[in-house]
N, C-alpha and C positions, 0 to 999 in steps of 0.2 A: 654271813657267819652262821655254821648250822646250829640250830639250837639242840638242851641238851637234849632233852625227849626224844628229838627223833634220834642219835648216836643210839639211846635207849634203847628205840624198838628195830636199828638194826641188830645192835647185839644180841636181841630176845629171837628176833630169826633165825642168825647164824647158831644160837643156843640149841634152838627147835632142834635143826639139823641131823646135829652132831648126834643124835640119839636115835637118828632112821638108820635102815637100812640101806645099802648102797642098792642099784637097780641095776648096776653092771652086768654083763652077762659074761662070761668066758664061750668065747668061739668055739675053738674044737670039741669042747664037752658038751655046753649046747646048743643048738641051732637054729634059728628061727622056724618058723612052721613056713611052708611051701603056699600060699595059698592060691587060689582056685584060678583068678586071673591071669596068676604070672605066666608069661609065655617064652620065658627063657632068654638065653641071650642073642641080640642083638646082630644079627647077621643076612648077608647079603644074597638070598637062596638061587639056585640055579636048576633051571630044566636038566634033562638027560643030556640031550643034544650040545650042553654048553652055553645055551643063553641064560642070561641072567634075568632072573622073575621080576625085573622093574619093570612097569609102565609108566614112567616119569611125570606122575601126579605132582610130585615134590613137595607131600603130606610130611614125608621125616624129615625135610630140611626145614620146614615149616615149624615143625617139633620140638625138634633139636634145643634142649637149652643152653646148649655152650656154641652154639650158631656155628658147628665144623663140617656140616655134611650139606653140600653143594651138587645141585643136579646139572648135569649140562647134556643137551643131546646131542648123539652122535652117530653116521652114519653105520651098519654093522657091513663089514666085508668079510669073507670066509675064511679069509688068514688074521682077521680081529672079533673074537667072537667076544664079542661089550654087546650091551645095549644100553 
């Protein structure tokens, strides 16, 4: 059974609260700042020629935190231009 004190010092918390500022930001008005590392989105770059810039280290499947990106290798023939 909680005792009463501590009901107390959650109400004195939620009390604090209610007297801040919210930290929300609205999106389209403003935007987070870009920083210096980010390198954009996530995509699969390709040579002139049509080959694809993997050398199948399988460093982003390694990375991956939702474990969806799977490497497998595969012969290239000039009517399948994968690597």
């Amino acid at each position: 059974m909680p005792q009463p004190l501590d009901s107390l010092k959650g109400f004195a918390v939620t009390f604090k609260q209610i007297f801040r500022r919210p930290i929300t930001q609205q999106y389209p008005e403003y935007k987070r700042p870009v920083y210096p590392r980010f390198r954009g989105r996530h995509r699969l770059w390709k040579h002139e020629n049509g080959l694809e810039k993997c050398v199948g280290c399988s460093l982003c499947a390694a990375a991956c935190p939702a474990d969806c990106i799977r490497v497998v290798a595969e012969e290239n023939a000039p009517g399948n231009r994968i690597s």
